[in-house]
PQR file of N, CA, C, O and H, with PARSE charges and radii, in Angstrom:
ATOM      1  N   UNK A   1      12.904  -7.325 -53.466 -0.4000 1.5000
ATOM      2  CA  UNK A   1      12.357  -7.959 -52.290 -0.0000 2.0000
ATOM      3  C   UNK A   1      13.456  -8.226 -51.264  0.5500 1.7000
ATOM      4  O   UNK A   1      13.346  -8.038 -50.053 -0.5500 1.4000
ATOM      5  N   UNK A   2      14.514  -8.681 -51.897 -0.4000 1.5000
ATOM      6  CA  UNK A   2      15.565  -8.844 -51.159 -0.0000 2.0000
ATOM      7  C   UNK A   2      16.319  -7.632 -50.078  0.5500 1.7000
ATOM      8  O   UNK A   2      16.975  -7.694 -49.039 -0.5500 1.4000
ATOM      9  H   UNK A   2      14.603  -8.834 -52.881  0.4000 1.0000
ATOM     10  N   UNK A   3      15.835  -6.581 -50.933 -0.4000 1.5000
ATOM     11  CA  UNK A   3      16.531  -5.529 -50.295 -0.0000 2.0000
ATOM     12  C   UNK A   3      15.532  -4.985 -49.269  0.5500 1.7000
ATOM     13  O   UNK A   3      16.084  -4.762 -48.192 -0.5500 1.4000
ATOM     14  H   UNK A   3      15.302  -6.531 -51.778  0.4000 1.0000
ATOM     15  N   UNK A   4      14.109  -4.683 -49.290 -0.4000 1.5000
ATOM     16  CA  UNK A   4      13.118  -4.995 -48.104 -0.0000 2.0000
ATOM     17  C   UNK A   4      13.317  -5.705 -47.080  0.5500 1.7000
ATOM     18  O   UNK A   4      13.166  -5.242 -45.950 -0.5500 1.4000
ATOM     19  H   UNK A   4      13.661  -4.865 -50.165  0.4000 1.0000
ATOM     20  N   UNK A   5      13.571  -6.554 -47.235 -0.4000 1.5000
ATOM     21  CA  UNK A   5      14.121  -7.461 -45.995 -0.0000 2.0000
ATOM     22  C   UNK A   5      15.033  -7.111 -45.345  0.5500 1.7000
ATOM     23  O   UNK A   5      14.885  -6.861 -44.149 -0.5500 1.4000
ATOM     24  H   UNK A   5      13.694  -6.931 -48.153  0.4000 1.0000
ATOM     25  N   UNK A   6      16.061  -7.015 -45.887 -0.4000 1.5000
ATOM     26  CA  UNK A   6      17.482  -6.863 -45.244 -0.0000 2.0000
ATOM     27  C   UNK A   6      17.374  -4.956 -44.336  0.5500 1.7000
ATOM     28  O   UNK A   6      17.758  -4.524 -43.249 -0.5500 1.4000
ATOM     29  H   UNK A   6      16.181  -7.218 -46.859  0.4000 1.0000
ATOM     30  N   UNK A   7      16.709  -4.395 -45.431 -0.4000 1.5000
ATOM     31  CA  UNK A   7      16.142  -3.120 -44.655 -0.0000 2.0000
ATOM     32  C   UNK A   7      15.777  -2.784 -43.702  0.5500 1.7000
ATOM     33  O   UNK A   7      16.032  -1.742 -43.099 -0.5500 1.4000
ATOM     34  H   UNK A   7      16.397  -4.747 -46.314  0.4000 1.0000
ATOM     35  N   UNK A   8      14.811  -4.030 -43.306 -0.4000 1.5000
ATOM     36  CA  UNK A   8      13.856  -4.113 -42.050 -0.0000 2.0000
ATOM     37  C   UNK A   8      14.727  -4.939 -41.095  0.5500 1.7000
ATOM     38  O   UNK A   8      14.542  -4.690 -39.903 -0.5500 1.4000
ATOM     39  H   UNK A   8      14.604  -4.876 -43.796  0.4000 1.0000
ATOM     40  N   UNK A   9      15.487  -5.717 -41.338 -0.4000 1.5000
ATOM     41  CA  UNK A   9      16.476  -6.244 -40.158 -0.0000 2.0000
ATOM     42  C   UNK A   9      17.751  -5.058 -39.979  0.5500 1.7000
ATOM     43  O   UNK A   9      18.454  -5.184 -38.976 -0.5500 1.4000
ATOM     44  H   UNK A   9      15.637  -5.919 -42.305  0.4000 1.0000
ATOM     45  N   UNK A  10      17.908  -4.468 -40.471 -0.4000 1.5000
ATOM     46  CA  UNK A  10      18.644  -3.250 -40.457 -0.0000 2.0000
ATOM     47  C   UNK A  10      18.773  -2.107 -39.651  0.5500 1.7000
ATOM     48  O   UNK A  10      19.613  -1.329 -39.200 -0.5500 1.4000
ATOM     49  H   UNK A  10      17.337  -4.365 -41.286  0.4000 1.0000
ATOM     50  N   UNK A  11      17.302  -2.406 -39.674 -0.4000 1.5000
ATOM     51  CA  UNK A  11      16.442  -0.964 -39.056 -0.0000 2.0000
ATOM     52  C   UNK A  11      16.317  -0.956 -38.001  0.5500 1.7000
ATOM     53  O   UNK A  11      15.879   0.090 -37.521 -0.5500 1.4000
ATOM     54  H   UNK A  11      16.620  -3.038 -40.041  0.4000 1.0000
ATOM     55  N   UNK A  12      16.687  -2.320 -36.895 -0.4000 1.5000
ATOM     56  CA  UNK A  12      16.926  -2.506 -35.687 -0.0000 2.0000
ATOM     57  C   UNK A  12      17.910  -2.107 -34.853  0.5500 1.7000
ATOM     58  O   UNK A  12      17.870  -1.878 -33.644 -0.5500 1.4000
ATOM     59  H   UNK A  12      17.043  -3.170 -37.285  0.4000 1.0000
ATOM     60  N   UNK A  13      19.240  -2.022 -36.018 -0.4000 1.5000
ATOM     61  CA  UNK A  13      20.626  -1.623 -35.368 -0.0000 2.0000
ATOM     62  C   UNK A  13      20.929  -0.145 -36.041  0.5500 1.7000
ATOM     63  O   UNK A  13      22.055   0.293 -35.802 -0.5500 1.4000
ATOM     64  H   UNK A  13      19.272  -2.208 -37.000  0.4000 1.0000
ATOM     65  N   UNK A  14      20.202   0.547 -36.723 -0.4000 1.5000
ATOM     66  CA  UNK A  14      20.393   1.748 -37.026 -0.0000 2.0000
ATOM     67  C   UNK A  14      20.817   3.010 -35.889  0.5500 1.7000
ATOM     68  O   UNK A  14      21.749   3.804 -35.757 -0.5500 1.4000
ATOM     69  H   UNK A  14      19.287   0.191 -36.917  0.4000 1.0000
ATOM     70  N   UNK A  15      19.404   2.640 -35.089 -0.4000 1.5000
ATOM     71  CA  UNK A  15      20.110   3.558 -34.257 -0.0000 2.0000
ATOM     72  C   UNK A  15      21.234   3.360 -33.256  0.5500 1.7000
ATOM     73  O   UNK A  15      21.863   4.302 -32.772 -0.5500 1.4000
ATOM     74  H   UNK A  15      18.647   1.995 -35.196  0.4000 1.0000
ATOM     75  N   UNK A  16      21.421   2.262 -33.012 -0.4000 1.5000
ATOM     76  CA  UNK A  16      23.156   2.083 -32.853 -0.0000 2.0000
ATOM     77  C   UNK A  16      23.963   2.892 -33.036  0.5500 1.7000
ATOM     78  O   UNK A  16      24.563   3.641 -32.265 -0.5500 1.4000
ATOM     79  H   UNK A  16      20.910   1.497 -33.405  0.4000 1.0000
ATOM     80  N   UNK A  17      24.005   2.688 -34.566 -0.4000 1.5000
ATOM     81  CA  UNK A  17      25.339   3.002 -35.403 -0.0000 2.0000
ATOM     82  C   UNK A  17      25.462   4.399 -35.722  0.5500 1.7000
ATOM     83  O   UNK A  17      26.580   4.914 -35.690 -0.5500 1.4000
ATOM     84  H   UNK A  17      23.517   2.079 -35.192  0.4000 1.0000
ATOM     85  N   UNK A  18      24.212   5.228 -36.096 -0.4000 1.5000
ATOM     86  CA  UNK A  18      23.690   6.178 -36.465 -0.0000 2.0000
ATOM     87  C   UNK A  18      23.623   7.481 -35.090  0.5500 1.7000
ATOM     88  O   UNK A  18      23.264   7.321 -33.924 -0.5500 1.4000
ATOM     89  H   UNK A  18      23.304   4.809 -36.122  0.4000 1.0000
ATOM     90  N   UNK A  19      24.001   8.448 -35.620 -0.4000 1.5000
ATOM     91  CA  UNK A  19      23.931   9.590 -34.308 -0.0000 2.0000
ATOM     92  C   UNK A  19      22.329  10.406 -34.716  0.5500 1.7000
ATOM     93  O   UNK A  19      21.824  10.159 -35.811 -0.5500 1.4000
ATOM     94  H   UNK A  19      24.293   8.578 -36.567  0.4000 1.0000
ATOM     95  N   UNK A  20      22.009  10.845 -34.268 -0.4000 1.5000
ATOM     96  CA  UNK A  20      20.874  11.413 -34.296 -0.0000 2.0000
ATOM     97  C   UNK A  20      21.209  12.894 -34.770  0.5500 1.7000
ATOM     98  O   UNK A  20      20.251  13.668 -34.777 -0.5500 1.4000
ATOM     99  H   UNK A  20      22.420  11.045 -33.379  0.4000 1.0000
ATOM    100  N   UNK A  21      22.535  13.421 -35.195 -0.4000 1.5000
ATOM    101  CA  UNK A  21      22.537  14.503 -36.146 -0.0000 2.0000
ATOM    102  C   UNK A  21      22.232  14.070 -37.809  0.5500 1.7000
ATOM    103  O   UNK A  21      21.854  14.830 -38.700 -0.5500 1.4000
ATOM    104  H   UNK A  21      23.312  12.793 -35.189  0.4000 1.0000
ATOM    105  N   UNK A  22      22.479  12.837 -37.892 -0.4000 1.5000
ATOM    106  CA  UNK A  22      22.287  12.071 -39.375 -0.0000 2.0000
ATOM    107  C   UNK A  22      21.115  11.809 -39.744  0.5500 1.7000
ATOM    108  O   UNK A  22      20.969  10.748 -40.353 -0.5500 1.4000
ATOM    109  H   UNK A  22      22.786  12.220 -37.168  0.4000 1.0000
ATOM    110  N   UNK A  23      19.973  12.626 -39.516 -0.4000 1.5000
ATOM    111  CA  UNK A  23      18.468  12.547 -40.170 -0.0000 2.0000
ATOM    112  C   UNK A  23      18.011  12.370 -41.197  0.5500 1.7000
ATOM    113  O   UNK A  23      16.939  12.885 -41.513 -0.5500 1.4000
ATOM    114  H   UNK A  23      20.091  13.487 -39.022  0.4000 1.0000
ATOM    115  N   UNK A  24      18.643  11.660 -41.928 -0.4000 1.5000
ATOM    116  CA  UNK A  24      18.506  10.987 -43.029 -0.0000 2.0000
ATOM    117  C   UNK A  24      18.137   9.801 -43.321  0.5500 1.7000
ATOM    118  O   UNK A  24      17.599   9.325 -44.321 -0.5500 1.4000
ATOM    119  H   UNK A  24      19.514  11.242 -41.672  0.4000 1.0000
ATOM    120  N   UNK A  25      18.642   9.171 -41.891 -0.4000 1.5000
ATOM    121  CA  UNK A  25      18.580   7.912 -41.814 -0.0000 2.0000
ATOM    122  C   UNK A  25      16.759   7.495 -41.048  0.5500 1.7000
ATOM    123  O   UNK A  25      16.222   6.408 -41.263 -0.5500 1.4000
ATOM    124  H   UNK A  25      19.079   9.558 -41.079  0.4000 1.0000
ATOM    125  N   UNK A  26      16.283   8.298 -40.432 -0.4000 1.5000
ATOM    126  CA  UNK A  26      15.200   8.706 -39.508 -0.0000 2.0000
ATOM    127  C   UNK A  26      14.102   8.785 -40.727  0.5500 1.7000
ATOM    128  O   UNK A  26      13.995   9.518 -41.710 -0.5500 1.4000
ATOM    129  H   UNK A  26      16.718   9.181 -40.258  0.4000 1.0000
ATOM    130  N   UNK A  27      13.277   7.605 -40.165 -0.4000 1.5000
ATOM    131  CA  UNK A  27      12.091   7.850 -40.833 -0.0000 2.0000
ATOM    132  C   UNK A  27      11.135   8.831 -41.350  0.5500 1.7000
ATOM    133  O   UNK A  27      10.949   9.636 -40.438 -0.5500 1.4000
ATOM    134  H   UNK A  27      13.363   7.009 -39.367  0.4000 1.0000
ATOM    135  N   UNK A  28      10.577   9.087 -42.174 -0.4000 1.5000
ATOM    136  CA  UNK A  28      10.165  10.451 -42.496 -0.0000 2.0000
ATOM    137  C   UNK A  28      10.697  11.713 -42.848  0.5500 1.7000
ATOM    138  O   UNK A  28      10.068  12.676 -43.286 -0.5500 1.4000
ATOM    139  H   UNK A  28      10.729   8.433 -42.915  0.4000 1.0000
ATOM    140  N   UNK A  29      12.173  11.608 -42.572 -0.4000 1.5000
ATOM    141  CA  UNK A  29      12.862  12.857 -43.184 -0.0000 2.0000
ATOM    142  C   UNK A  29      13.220  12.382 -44.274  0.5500 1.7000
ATOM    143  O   UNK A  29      13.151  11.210 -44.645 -0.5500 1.4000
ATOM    144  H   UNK A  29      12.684  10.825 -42.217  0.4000 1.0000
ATOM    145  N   UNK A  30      13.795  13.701 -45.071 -0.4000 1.5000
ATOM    146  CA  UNK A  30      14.646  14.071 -46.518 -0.0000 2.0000
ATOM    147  C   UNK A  30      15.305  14.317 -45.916  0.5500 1.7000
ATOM    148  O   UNK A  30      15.440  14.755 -44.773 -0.5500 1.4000
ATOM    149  H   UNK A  30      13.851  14.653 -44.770  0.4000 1.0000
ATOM    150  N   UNK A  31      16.203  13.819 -47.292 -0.4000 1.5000
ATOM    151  CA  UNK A  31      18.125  14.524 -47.221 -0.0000 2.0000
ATOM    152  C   UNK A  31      17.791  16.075 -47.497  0.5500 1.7000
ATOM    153  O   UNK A  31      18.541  16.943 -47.049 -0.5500 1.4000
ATOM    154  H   UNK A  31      16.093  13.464 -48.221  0.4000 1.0000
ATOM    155  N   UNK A  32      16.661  16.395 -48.235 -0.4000 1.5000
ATOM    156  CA  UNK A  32      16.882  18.181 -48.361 -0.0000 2.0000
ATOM    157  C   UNK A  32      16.672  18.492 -47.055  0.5500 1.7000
ATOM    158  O   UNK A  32      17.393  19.478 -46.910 -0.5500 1.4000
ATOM    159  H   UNK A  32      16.052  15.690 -48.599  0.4000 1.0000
ATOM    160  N   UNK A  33      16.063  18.249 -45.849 -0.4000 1.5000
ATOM    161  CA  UNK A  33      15.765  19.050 -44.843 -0.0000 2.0000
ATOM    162  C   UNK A  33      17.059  19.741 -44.017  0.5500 1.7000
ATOM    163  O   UNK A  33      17.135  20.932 -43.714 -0.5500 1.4000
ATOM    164  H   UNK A  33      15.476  17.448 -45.967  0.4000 1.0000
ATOM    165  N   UNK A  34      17.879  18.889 -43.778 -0.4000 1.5000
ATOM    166  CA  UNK A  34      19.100  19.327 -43.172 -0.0000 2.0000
ATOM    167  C   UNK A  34      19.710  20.474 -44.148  0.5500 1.7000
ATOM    168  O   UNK A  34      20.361  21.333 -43.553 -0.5500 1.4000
ATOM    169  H   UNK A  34      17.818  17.922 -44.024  0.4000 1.0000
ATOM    170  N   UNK A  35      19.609  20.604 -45.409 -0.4000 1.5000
ATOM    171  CA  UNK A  35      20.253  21.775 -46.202 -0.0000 2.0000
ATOM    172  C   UNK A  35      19.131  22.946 -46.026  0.5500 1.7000
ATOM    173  O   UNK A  35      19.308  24.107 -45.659 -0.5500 1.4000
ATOM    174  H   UNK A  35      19.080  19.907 -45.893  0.4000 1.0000
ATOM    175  N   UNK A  36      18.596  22.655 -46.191 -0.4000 1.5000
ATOM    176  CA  UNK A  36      17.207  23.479 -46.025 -0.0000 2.0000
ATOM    177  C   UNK A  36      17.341  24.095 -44.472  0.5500 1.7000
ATOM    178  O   UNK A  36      17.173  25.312 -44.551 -0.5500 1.4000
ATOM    179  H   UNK A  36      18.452  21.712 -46.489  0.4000 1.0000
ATOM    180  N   UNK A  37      17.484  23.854 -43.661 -0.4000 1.5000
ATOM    181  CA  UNK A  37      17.626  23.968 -42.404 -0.0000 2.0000
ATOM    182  C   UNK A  37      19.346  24.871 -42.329  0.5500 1.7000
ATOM    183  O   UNK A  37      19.548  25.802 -41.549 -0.5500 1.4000
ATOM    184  H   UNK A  37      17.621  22.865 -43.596  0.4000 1.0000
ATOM    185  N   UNK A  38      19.855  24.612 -42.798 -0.4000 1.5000
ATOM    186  CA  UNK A  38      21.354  25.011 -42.985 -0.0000 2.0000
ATOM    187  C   UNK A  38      21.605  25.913 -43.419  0.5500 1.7000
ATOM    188  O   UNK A  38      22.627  26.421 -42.958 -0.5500 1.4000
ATOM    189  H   UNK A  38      19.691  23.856 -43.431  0.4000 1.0000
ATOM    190  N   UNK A  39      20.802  26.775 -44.674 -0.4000 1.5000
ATOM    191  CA  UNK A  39      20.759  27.692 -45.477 -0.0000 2.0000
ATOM    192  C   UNK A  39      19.681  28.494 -44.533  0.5500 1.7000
ATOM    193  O   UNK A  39      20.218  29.521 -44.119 -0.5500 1.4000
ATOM    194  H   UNK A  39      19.972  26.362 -45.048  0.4000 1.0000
ATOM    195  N   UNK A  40      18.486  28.372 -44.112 -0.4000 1.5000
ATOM    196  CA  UNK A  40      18.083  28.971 -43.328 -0.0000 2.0000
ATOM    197  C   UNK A  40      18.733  29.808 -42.051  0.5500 1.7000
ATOM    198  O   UNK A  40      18.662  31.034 -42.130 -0.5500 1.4000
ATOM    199  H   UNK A  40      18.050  27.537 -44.449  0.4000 1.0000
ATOM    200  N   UNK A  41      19.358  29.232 -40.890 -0.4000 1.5000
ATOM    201  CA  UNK A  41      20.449  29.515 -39.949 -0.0000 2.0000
ATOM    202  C   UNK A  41      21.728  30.177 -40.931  0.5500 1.7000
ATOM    203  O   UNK A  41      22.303  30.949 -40.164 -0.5500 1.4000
ATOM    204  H   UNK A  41      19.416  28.235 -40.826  0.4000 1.0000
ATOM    205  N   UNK A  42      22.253  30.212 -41.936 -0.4000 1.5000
ATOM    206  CA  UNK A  42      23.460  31.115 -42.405 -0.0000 2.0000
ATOM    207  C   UNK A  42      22.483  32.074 -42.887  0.5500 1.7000
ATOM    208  O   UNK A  42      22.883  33.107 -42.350 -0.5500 1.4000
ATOM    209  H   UNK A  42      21.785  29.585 -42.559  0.4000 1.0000
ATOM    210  N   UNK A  43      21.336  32.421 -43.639 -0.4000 1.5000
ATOM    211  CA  UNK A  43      20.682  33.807 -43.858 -0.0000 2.0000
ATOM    212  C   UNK A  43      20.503  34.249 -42.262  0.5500 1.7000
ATOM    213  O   UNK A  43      21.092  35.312 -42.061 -0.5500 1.4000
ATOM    214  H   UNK A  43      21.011  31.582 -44.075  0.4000 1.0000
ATOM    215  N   UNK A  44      19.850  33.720 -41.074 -0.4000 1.5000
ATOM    216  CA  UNK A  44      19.617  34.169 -40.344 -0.0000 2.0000
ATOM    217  C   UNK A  44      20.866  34.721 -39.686  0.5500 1.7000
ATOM    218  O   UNK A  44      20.675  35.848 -39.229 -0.5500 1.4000
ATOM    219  H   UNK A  44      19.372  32.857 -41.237  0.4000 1.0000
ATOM    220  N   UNK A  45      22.065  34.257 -39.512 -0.4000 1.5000
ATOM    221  CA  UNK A  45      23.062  34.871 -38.834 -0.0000 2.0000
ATOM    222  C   UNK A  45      23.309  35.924 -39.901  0.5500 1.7000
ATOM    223  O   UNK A  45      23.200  37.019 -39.350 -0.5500 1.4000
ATOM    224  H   UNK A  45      22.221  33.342 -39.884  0.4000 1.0000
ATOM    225  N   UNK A  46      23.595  36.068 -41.196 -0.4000 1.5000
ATOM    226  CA  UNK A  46      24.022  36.929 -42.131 -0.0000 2.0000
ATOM    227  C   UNK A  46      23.187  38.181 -41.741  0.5500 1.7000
ATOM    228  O   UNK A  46      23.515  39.238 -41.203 -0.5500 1.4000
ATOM    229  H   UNK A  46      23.683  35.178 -41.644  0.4000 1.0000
ATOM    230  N   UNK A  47      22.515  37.912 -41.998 -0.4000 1.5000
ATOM    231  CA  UNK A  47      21.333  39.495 -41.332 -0.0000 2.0000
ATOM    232  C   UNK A  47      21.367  39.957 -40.353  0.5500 1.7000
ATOM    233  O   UNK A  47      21.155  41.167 -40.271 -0.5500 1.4000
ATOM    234  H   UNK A  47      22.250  37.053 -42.436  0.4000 1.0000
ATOM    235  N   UNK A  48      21.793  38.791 -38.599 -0.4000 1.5000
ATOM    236  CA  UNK A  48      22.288  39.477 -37.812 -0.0000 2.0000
ATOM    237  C   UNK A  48      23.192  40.481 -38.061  0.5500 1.7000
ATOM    238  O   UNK A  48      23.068  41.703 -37.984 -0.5500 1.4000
ATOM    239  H   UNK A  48      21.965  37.808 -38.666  0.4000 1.0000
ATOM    240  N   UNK A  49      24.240  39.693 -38.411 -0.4000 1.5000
ATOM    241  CA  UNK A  49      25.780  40.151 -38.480 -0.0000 2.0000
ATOM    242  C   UNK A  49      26.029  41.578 -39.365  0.5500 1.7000
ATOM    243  O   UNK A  49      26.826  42.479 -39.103 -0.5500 1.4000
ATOM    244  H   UNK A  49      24.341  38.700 -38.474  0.4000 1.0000
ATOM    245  N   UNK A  50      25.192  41.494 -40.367 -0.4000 1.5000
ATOM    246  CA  UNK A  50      25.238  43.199 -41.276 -0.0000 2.0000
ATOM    247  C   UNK A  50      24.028  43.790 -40.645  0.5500 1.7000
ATOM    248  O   UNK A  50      23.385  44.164 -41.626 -0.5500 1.4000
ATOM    249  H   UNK A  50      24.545  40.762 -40.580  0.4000 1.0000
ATOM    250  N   UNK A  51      23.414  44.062 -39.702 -0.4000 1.5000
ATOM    251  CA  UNK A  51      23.040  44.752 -38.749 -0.0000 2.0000
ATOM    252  C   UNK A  51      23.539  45.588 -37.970  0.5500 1.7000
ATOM    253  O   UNK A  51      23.063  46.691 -37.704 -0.5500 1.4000
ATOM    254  H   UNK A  51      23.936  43.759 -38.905  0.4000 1.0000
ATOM    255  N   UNK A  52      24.886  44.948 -37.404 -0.4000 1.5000
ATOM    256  CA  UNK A  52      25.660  45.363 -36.255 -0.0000 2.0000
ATOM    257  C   UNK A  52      26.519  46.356 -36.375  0.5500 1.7000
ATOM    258  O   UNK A  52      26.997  47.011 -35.449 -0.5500 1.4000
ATOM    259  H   UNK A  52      25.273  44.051 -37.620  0.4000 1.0000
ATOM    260  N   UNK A  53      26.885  46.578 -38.420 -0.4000 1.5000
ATOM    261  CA  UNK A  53      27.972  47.414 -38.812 -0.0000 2.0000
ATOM    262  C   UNK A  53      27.876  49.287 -38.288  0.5500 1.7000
ATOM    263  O   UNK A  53      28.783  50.061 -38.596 -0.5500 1.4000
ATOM    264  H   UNK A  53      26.497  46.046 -39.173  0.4000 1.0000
TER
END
């Protein structure tokens, strides 16, 4: 309970502190999305890039 609380007073200065590349912190996301997203963009350049040979 304790930690609910302190969460929700927290959650006021988050985006403060927090950059908006750190979507983790952002309601509704997962920590997998940013890897997920990451691995996506390196296949996509990889396939560019052995294209071009």
């Amino acid at each position: 309970m304790i930690s609910k609380v302190l969460a929700n007073r927290l959650k006021i200065y988050l985006d403060k502190c927090v950059s908006q590349e750190q979507s983790v912190f952002v309601e509704g996301r997962s920590i997998l999305d940013n890897a997920l997203i990451a691995i996506e963009v390196i296949h996509a350049l990889k396939r560019k890039t052995t294209g071009r040979r």
